[in-house]
PDB file of N, CA, C and O in Angstrom:
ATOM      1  N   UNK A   1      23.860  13.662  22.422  1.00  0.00           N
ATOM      2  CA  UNK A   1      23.675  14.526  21.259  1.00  0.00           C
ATOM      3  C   UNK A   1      22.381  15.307  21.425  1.00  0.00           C
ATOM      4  O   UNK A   1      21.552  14.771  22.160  1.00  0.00           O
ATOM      5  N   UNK A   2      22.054  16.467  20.885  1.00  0.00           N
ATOM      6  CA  UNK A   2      21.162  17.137  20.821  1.00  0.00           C
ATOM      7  C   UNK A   2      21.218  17.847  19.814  1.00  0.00           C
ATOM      8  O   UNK A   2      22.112  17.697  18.981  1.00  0.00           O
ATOM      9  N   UNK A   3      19.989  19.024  19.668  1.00  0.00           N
ATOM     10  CA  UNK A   3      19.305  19.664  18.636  1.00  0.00           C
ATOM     11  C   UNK A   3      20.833  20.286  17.457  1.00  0.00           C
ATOM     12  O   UNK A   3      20.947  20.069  16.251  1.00  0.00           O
ATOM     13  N   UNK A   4      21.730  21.013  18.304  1.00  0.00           N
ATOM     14  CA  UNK A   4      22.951  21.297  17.405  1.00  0.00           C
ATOM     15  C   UNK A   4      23.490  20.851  17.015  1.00  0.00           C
ATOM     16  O   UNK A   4      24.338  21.323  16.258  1.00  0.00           O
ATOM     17  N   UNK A   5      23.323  19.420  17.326  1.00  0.00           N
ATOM     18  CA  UNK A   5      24.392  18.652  16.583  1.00  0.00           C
ATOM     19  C   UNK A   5      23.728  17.832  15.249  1.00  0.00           C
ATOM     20  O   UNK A   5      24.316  16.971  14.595  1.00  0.00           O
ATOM     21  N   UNK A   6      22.780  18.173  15.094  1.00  0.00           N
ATOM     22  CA  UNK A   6      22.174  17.906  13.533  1.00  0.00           C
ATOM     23  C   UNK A   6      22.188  19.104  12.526  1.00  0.00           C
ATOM     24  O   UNK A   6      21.685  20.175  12.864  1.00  0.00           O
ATOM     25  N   UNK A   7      22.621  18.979  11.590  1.00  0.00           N
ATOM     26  CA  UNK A   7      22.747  19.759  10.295  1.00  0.00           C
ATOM     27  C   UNK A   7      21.605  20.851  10.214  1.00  0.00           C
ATOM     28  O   UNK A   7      20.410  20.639  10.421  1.00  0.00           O
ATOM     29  N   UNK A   8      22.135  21.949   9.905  1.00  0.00           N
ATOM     30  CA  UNK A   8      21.187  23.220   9.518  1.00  0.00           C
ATOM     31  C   UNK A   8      20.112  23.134   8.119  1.00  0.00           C
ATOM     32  O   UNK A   8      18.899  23.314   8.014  1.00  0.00           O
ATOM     33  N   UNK A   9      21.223  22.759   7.094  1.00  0.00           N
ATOM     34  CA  UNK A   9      20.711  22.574   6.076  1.00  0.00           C
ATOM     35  C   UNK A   9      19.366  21.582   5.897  1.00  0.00           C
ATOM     36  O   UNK A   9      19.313  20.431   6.331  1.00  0.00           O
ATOM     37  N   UNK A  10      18.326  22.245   5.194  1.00  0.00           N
ATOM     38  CA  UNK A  10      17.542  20.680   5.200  1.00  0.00           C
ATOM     39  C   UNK A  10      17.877  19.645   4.782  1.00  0.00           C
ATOM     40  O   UNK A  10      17.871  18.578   5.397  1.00  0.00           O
ATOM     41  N   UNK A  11      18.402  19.948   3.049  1.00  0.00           N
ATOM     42  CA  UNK A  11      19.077  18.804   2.668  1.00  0.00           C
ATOM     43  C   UNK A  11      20.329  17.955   3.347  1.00  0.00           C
ATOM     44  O   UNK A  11      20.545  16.871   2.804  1.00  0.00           O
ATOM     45  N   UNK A  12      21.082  18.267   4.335  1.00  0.00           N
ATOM     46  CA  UNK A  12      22.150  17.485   4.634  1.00  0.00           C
ATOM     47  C   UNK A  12      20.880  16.378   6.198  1.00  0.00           C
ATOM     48  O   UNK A  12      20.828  15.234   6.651  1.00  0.00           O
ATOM     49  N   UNK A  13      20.174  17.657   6.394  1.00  0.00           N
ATOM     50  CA  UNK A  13      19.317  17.102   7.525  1.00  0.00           C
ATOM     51  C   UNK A  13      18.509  15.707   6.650  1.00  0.00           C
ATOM     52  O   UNK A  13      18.278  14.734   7.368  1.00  0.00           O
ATOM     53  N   UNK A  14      18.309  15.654   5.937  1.00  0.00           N
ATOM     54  CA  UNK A  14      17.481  14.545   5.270  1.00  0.00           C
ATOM     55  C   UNK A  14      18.839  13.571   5.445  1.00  0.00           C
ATOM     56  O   UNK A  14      18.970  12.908   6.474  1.00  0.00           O
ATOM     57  N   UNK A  15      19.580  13.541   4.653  1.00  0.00           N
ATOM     58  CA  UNK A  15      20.859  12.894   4.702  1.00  0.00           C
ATOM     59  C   UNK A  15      20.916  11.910   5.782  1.00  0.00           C
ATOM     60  O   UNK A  15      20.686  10.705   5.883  1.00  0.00           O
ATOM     61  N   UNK A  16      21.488  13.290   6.913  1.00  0.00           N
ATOM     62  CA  UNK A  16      21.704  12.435   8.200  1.00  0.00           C
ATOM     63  C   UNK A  16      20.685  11.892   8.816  1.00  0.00           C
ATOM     64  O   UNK A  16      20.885  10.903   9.521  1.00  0.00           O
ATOM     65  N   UNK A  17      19.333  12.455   8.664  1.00  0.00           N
ATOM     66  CA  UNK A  17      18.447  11.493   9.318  1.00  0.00           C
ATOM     67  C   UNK A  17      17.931  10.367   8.710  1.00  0.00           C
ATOM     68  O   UNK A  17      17.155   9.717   9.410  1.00  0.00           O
ATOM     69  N   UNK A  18      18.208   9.860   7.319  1.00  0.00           N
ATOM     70  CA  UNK A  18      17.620   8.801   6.959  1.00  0.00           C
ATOM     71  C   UNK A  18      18.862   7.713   7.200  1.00  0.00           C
ATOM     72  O   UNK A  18      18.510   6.545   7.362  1.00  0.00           O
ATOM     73  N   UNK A  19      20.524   8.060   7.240  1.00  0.00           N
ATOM     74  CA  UNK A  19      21.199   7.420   7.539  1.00  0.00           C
ATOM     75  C   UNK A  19      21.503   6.801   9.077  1.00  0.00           C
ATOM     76  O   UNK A  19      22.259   5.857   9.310  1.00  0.00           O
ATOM     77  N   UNK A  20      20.812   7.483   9.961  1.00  0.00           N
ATOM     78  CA  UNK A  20      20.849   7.125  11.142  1.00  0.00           C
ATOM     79  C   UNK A  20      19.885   6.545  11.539  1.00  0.00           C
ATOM     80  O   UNK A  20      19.925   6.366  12.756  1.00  0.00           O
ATOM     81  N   UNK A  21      18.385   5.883  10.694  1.00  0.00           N
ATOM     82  CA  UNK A  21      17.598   5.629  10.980  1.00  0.00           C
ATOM     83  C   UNK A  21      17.854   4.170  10.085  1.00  0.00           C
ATOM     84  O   UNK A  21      17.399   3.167  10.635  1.00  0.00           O
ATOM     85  N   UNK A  22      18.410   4.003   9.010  1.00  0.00           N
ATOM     86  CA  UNK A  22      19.035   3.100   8.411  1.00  0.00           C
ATOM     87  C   UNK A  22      20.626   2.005   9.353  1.00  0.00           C
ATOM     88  O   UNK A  22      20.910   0.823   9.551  1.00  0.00           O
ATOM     89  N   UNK A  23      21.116   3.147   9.597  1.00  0.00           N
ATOM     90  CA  UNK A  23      22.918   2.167  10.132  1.00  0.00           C
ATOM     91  C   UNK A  23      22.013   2.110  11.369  1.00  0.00           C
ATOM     92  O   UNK A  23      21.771   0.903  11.380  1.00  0.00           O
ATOM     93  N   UNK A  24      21.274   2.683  12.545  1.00  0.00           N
ATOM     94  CA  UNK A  24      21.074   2.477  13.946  1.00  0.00           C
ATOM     95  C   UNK A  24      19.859   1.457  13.842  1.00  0.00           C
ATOM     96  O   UNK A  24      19.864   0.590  14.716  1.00  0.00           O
ATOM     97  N   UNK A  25      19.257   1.431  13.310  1.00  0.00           N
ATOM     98  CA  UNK A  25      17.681   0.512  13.272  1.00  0.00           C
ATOM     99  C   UNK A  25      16.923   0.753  14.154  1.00  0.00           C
ATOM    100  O   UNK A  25      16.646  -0.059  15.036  1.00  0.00           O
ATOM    101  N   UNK A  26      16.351   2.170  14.054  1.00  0.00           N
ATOM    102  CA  UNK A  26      15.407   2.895  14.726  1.00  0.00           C
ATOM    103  C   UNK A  26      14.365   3.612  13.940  1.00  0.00           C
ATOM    104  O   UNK A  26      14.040   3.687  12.755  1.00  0.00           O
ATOM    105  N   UNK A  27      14.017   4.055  14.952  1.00  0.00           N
ATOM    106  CA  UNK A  27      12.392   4.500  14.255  1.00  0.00           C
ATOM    107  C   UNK A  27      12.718   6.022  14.479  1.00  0.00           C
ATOM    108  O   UNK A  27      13.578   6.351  15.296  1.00  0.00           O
ATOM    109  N   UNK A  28      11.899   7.098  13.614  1.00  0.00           N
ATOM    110  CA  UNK A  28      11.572   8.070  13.860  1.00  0.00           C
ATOM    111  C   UNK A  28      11.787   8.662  15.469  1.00  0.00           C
ATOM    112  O   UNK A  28      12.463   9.592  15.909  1.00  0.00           O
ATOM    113  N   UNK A  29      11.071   7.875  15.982  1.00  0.00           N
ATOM    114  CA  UNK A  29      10.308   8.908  17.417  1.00  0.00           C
ATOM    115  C   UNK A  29      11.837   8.480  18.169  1.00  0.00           C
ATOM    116  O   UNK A  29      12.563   9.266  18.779  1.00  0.00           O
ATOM    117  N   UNK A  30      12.049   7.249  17.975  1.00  0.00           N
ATOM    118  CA  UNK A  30      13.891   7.045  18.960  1.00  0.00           C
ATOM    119  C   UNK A  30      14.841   7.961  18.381  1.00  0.00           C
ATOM    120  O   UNK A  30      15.929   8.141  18.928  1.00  0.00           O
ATOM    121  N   UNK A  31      14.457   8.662  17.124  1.00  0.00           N
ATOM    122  CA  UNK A  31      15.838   9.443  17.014  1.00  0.00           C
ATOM    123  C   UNK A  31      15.343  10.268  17.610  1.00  0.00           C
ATOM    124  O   UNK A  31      15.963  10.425  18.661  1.00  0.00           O
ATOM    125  N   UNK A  32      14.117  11.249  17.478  1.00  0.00           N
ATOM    126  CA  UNK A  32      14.048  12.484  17.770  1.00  0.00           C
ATOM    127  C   UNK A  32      14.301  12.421  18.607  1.00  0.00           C
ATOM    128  O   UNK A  32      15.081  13.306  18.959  1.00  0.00           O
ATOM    129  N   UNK A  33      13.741  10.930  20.119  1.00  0.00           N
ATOM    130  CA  UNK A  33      14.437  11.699  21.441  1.00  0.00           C
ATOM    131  C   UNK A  33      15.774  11.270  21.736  1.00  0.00           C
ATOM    132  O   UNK A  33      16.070  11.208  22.929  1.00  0.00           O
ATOM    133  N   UNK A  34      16.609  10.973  20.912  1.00  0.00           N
ATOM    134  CA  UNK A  34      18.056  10.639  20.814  1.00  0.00           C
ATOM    135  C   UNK A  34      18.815  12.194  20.914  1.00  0.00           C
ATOM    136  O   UNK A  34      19.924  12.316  21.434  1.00  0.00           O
ATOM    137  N   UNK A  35      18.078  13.317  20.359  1.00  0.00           N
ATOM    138  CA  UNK A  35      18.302  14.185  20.101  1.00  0.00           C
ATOM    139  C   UNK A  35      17.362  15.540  20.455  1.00  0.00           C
ATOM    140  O   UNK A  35      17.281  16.548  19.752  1.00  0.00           O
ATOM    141  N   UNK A  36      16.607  15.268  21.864  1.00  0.00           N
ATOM    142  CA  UNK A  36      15.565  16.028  22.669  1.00  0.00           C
ATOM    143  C   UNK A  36      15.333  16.702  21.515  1.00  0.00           C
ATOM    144  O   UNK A  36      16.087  17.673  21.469  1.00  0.00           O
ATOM    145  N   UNK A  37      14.307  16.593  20.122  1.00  0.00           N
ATOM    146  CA  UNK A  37      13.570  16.788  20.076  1.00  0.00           C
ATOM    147  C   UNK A  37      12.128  16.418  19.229  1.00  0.00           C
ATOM    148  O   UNK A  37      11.873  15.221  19.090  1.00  0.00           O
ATOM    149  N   UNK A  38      11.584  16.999  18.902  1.00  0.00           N
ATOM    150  CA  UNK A  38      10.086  16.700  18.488  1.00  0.00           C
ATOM    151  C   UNK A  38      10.552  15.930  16.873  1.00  0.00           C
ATOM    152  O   UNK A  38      11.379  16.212  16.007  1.00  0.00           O
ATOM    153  N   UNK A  39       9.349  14.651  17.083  1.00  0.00           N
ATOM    154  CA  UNK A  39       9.190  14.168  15.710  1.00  0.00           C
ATOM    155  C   UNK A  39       8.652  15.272  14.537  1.00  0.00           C
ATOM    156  O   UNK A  39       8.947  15.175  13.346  1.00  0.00           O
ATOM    157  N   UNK A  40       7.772  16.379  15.139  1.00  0.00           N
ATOM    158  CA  UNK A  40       7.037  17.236  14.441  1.00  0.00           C
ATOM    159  C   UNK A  40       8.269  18.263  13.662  1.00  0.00           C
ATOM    160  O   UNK A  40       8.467  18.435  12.459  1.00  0.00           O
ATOM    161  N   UNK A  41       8.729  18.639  14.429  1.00  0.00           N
ATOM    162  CA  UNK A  41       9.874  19.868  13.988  1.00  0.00           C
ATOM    163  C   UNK A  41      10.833  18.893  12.946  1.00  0.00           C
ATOM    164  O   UNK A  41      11.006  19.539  11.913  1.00  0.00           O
ATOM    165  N   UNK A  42      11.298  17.982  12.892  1.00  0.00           N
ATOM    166  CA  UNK A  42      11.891  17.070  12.053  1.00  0.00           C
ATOM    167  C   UNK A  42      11.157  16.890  10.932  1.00  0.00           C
ATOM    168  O   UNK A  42      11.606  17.100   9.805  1.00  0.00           O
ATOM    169  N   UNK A  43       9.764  16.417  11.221  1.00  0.00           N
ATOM    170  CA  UNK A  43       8.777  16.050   9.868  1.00  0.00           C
ATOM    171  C   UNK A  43       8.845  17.986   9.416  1.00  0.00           C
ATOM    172  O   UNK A  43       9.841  18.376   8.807  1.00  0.00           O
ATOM    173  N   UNK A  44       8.013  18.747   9.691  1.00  0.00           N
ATOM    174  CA  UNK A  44       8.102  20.231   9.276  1.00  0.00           C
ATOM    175  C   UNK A  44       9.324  20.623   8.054  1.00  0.00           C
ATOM    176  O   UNK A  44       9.149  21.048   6.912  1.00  0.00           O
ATOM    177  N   UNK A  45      10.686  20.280   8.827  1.00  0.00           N
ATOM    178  CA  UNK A  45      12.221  20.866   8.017  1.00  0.00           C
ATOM    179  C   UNK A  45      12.169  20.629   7.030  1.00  0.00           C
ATOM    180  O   UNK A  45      12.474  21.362   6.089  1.00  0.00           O
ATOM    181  N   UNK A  46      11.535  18.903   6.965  1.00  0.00           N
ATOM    182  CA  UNK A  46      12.084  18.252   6.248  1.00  0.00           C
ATOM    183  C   UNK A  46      10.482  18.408   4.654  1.00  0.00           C
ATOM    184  O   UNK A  46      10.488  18.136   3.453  1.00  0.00           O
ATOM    185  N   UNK A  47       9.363  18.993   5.649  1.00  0.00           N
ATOM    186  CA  UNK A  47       8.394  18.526   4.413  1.00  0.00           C
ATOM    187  C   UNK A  47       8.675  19.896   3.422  1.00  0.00           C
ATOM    188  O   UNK A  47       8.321  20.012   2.249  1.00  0.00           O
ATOM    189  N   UNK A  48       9.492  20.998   4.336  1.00  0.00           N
ATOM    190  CA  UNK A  48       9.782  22.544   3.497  1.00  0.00           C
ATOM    191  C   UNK A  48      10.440  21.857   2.248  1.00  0.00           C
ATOM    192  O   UNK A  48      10.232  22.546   1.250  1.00  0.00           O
ATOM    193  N   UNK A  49      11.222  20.640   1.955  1.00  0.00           N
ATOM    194  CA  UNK A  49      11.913  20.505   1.389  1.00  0.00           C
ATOM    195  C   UNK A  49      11.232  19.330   0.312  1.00  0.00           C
ATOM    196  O   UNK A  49      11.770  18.866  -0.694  1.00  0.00           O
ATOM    197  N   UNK A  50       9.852  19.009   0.875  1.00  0.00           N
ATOM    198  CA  UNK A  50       9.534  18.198  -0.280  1.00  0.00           C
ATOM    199  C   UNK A  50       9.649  16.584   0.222  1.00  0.00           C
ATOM    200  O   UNK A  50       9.364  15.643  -0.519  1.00  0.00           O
ATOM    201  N   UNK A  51       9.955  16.489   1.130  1.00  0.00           N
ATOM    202  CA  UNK A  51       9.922  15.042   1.888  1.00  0.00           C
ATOM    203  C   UNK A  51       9.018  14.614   3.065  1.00  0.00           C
ATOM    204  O   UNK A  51       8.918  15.225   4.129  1.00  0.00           O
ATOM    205  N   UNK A  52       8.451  13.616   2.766  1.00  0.00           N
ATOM    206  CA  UNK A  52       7.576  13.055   4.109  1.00  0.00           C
ATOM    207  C   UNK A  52       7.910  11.656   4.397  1.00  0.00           C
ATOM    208  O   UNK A  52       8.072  10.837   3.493  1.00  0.00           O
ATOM    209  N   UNK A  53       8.036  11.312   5.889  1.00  0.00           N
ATOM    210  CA  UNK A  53       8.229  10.169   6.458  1.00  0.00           C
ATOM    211  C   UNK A  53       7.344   9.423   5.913  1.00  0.00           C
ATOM    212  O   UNK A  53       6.178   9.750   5.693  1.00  0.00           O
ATOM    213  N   UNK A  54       7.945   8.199   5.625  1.00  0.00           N
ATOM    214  CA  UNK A  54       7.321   6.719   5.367  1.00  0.00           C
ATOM    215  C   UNK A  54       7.556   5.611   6.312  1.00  0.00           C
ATOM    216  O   UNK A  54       8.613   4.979   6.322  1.00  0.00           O
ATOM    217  N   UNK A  55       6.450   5.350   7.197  1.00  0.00           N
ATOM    218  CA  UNK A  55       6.876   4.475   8.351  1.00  0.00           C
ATOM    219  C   UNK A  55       6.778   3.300   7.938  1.00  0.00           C
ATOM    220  O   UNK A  55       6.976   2.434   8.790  1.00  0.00           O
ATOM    221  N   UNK A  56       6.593   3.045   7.152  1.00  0.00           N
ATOM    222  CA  UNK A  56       6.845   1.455   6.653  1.00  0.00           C
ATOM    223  C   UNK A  56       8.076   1.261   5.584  1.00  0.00           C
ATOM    224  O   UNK A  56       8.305   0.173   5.055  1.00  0.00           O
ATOM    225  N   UNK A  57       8.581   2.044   5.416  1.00  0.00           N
ATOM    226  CA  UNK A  57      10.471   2.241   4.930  1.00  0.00           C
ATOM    227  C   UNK A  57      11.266   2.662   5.834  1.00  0.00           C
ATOM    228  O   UNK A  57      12.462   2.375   5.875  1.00  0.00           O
ATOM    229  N   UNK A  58      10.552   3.525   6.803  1.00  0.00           N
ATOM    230  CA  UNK A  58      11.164   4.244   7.785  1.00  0.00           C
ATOM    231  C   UNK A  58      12.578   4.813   7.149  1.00  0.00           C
ATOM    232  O   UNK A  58      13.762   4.479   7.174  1.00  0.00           O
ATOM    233  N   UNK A  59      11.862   5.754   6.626  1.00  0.00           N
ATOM    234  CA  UNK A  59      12.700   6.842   5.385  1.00  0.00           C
ATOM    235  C   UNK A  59      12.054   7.990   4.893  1.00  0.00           C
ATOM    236  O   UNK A  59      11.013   7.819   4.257  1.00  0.00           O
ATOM    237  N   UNK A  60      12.483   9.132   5.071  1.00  0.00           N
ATOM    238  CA  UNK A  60      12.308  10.177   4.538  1.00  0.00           C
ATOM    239  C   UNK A  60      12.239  10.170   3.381  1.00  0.00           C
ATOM    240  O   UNK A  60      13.376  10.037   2.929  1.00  0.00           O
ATOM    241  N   UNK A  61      11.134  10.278   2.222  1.00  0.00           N
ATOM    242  CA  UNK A  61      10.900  10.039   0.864  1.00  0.00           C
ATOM    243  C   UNK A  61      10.432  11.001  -0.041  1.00  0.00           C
ATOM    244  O   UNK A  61      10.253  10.703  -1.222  1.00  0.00           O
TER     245      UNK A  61
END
């Protein structure tokens, strides 16, 4: 999998990334390179939208 195959939208992007970080039992940095790319560009999408990683929920909040 890579960068296209995650959702455009931010909101569906929150979605899928807190559910894959939940059902897979991974961290942040294993998805991004699950999906060549940056933890940064993920945190960025997602803070346009009002959300910041919590590494001790390991959840977008």
């Amino acid at each position: 999998m890579g960068l296209l195959d995650m959702p455009k939208d931010p909101v569906m992007l929150l979605s899928f990334v807190n559910m894959r970080l939940r059902d897979e039992g991974i961290n942040l940095s294993e998805f991004a390179a699950g999906f060549s790319v940056s933890e940064e560009s993920i945190k960025e999408k997602l803070s346009a939208v009002g959300y910041t990683y919590d590494e001790k929920l390991n959840k977008f909040v």
